[in-house]
C-alpha positions in Angstrom: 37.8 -3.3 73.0 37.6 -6.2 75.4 36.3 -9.3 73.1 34.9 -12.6 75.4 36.3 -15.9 74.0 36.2 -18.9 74.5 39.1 -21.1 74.8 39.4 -23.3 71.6 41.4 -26.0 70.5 44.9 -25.8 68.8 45.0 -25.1 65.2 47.4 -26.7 63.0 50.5 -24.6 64.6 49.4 -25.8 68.3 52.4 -27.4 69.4 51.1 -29.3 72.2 48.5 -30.6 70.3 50.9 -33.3 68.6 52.8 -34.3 71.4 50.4 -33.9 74.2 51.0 -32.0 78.0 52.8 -34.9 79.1 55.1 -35.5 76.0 55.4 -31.4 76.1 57.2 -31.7 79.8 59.3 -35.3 78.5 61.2 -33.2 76.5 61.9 -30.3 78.1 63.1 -32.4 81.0 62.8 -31.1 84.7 60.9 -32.2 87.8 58.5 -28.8 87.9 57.1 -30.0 84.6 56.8 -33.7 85.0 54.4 -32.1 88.4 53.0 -29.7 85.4 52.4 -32.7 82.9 50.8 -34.5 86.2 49.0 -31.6 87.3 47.6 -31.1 83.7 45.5 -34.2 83.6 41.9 -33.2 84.1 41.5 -35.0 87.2 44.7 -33.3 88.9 43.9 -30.0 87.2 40.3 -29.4 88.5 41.2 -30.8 92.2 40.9 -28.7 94.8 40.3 -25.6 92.6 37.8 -23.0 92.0 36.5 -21.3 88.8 38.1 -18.2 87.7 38.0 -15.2 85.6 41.3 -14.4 84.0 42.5 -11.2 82.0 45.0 -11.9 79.4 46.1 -9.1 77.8 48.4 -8.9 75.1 51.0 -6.5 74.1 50.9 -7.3 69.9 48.4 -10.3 69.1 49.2 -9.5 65.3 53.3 -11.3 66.5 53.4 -14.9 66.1 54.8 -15.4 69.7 51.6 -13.7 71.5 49.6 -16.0 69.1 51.8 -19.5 69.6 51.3 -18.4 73.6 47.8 -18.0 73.0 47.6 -21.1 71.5 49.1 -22.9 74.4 47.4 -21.6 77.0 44.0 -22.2 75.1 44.8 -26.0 74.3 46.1 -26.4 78.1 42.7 -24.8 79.2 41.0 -27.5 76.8 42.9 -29.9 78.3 42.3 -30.1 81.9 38.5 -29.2 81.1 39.1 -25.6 82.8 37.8 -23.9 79.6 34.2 -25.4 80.8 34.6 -23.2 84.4 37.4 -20.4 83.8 36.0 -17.4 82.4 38.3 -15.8 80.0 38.6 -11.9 78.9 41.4 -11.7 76.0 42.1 -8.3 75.0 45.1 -7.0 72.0 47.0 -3.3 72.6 47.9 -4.1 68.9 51.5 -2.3 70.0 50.3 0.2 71.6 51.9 0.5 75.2 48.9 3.2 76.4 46.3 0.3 75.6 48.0 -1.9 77.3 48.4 0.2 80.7 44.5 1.1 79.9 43.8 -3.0 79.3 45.5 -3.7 82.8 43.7 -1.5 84.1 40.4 -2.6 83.2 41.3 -5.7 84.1 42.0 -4.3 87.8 38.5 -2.9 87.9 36.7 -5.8 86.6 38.2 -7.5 89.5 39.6 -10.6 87.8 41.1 -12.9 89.9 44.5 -13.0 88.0 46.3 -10.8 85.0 48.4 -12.5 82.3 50.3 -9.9 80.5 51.5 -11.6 77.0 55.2 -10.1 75.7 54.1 -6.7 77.8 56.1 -3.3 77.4 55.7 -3.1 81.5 58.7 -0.6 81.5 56.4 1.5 80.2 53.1 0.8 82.5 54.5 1.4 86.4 51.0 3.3 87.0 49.2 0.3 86.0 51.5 -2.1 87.9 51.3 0.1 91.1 47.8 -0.5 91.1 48.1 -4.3 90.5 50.2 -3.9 93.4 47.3 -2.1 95.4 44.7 -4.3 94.1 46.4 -7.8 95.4 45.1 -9.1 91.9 47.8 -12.3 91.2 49.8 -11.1 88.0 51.6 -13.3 85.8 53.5 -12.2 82.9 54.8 -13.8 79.7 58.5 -12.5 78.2 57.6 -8.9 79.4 60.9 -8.8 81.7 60.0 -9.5 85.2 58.6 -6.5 87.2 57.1 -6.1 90.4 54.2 -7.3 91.5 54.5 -10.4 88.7 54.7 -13.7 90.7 56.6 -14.7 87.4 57.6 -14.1 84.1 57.5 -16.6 82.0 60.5 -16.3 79.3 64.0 -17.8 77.6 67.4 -16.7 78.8 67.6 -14.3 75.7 71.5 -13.4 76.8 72.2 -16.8 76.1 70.2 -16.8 72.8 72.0 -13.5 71.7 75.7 -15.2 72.4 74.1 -18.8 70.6 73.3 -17.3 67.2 76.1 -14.5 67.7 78.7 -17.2 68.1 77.3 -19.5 65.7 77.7 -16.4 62.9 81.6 -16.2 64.3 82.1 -19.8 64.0 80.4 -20.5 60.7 82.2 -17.2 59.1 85.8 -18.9 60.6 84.6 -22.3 58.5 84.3 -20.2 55.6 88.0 -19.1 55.7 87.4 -15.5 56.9 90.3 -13.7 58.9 88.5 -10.6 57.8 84.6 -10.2 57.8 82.2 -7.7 57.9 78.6 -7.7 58.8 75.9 -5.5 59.2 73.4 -5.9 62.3 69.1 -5.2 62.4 68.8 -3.8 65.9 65.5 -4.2 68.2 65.1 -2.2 71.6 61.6 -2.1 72.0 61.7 -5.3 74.1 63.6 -6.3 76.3 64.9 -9.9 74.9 65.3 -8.4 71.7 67.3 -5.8 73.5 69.3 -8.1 75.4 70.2 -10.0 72.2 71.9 -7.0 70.8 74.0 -6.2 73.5 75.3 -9.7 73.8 75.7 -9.6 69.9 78.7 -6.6 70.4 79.9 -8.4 73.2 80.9 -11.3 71.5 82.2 -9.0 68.6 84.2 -7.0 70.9 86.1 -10.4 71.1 86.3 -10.8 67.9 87.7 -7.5 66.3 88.9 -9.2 63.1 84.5 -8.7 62.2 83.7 -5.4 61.6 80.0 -4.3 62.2 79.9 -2.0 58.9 76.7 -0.8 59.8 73.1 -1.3 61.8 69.7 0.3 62.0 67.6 0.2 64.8 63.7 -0.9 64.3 60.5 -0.4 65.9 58.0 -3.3 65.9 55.6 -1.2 63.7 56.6 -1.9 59.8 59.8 -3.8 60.8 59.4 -6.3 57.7 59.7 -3.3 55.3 61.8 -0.8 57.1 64.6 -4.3 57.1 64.1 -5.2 53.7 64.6 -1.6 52.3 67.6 -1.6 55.0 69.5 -4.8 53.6 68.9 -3.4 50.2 70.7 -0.5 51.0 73.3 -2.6 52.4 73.6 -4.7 49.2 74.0 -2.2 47.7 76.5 -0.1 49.6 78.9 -3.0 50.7 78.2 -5.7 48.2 80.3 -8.5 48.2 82.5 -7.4 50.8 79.3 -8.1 53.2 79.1 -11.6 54.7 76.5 -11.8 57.1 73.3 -9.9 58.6 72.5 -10.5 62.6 68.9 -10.0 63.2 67.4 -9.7 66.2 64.2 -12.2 65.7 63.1 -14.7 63.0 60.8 -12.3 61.3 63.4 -9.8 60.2 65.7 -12.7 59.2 63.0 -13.7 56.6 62.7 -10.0 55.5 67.0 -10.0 55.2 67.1 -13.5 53.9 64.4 -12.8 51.0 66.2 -9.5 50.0 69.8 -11.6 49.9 68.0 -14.5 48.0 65.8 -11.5 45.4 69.7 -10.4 44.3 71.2 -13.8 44.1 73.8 -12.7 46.5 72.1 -16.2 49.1 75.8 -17.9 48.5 78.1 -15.0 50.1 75.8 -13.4 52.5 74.3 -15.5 55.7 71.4 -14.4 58.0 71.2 -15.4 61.5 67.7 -15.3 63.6 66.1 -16.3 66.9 63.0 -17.5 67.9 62.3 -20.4 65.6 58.7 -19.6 63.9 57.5 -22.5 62.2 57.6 -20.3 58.9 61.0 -19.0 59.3 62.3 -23.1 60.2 59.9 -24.4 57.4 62.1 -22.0 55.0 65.3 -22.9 56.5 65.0 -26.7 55.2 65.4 -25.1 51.5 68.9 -25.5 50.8 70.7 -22.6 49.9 68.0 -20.1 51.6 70.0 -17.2 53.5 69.1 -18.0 57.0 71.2 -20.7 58.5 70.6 -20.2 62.0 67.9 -19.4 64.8 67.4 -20.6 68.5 63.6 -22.4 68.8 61.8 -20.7 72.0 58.3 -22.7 73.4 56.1 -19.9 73.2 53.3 -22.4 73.0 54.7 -24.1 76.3 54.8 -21.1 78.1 51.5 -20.5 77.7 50.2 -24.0 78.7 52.9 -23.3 81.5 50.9 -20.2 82.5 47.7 -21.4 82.6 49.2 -24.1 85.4 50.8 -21.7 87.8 47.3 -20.0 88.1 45.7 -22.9 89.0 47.9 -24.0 91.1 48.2 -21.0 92.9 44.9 -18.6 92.4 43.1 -22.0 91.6 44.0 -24.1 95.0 46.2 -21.6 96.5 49.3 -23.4 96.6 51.8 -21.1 98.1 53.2 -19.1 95.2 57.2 -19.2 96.9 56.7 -22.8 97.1 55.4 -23.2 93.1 57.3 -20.4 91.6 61.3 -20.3 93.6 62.6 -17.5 91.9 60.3 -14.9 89.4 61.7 -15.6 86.1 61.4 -19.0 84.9 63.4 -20.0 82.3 62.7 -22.5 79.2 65.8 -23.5 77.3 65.8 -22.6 73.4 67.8 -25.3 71.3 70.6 -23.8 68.6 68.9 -24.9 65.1 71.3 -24.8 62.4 70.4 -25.6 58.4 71.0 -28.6 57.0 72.0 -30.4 60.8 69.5 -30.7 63.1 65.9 -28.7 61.8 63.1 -31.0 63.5 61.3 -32.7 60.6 58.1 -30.4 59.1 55.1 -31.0 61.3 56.9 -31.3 64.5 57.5 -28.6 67.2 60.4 -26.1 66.2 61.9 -26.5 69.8 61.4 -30.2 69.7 65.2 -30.5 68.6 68.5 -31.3 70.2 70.7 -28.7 70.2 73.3 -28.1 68.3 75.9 -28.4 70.4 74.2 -30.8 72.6 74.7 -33.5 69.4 78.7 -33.1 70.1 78.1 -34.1 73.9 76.1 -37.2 72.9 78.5 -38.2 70.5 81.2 -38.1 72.8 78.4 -39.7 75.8 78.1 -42.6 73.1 81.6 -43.4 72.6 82.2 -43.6 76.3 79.4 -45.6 77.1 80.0 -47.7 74.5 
């Protein structure tokens, strides 16, 4: 079902709505998005450039991070005034990696003049990117690990998320006193960064070998809220107190560990870690004493915005793409948000927050500048 929309302004979880495009690219800090803050002013943005049609299609519209991309891309569409000329076709495989092939190609047939796959299983769709590929259609991609013919993918380092909240569990289990620990680990492999998370997760345990990983289950997207909260039941249940932490792979499953932990008032000896930094999962984390202490805050909302500005600039007024985009996958940083030391205040963007470990530097920058 392909559903016409069009583009509407942020809702009270638009991020970029409180900070605007410009303030969005202040804090994130780099020369490409103080040209994407500039080229983001109406005037700049409709320059040079022709209308267009544009496919988005995403992989799971029911996940917050398709919807917080969404969201971005919408309000930077609002903002330049492209909404009033762009056409845009938004379609949902709700999970389903055959819809999503079967979206792409539609899109391909329609003859848009660019495809934006949102968090795309594109392992899984090499017929539909081989016509992409055919059709010369400019593809751009949003955390769907790069693949040819994307001009970019749009995404976080997730292997330095997975070592982030992995080492954070290591070094918060050391200031509990532990020379012995054992933990128990919610495994994702359906997407890539959720993938990658893992694999660093074992790395940094393989360093580590006084943490024993007593036991993990691999989930599927589909049901993942109830298949961990029956999981970390069982593990209550089995380990008890000997358990002291649970590594998830994203925020939602840390909610579903961290309310089981809380439901058997076991929240003071057993510690969730997470990634991604939802607003709900964050909002929850202010509560003292709730079980997750710790999650990385990606800008799914920027990459969107951040999306809609590399079509312009290169379907829109045909910048060259080598020139705009230097290497495929570009990279936002995710800052380390621990409980109780530096969660934005409520209202403002999860990843508007210094990292963790970023506070040490500037405490030792202020001393020596003093």
């Amino acid at each position: 079902m392909t559903d016409e929309i069009e583009p509407r302004g942020p809702t009270r979880r638009g991020l970029l709505g409180g900070l605007g495009l410009a303030g969005a690219a202040s804090v994130m800090g780099s020369a490409q998005l103080a040209q994407f803050a500039l080229g983001s002013t109406p005037a700049f943005a409709q320059a040079g450039g022709k209308p267009l049609s544009v496919a988005v299609v995403a992989q799971q519209m029911a996940a917050q991070s398709d919807q917080r991309s969404w969201e971005g891309f919408q309000q930077w569409l609002k903002t330049t005034g492209l909404d009033k000329t762009w056409k845009i076709t938004q379609t949902d495989a709700k999970g389903d990696p055959g819809q999503l092939v079967s979206q792409i190609e539609d899109a391909i047939t329609a003859k848009s003049d660019a495809i934006l796959v949102l968090y795309g299983t594109l392992t899984a769709a090499h017929s539909a990117l081989e016509d992409l590929a055919k059709s010369k259609i400019p593809f751009f991609s949003l955390d769907s690990g790069w693949q040819s013919p994307a001009i970019a993918d749009i995404t976080s380092n997730n292997f330095v998320m997975g070592s982030q909240t992995s080492q954070y569990m290591v070094d918060n289990l050391l200031a509990k006193g532990k020379d012995k620990a054992n933990i128990c680990g919610v495994i994702a492999n359906f997407h890539h960064g959720t993938r990658k998370r893992g694999k660093v997760m074992k790395a940094v345990l393989s360093e580590n070998e006084w943490i024993s990983l007593k036991n993990e289950r691999v989930i599927q997207y589909s049901g993942f809220y109830e298949t961990t909260q029956n999981t970390v039941n069982d593990w209550l249940t089995t380990y008890g107190n000997d358990l002291d932490a649970i590594w998830c792979p994203w925020d939602e499953p840390a909610m579903a560990a961290a309310e089981v932990i809380a439901s058997r008032g076991m929240q003071d000896k057993v510690f969730v870690v997470g990634a991604d930094g939802h607003p709900t999962a964050v909002d929850r984390m202010r509560k003292p004493g709730y079980p997750l202490v710790a999650t990385v805050a990606q800008a799914f909302e920027i990459w969107g915005a951040y999306s809609g500005w590399l079509i312009n600039e290169i379907v829109g007024k045909g910048r060259d793409a080598k020139e705009v985009v230097p290497v495929p996958t570009v990279e936002f940083p995710a800052p380390l948000l621990v409980q109780g030391v530096n969660l934005p205040d409520a209202g403002k963007p999860t990843w508007d927050a210094t990292d963790l470990y970023y506070i040490y530097r500037d405490r030792a920058l202020k001393g020596m500048r003093a």
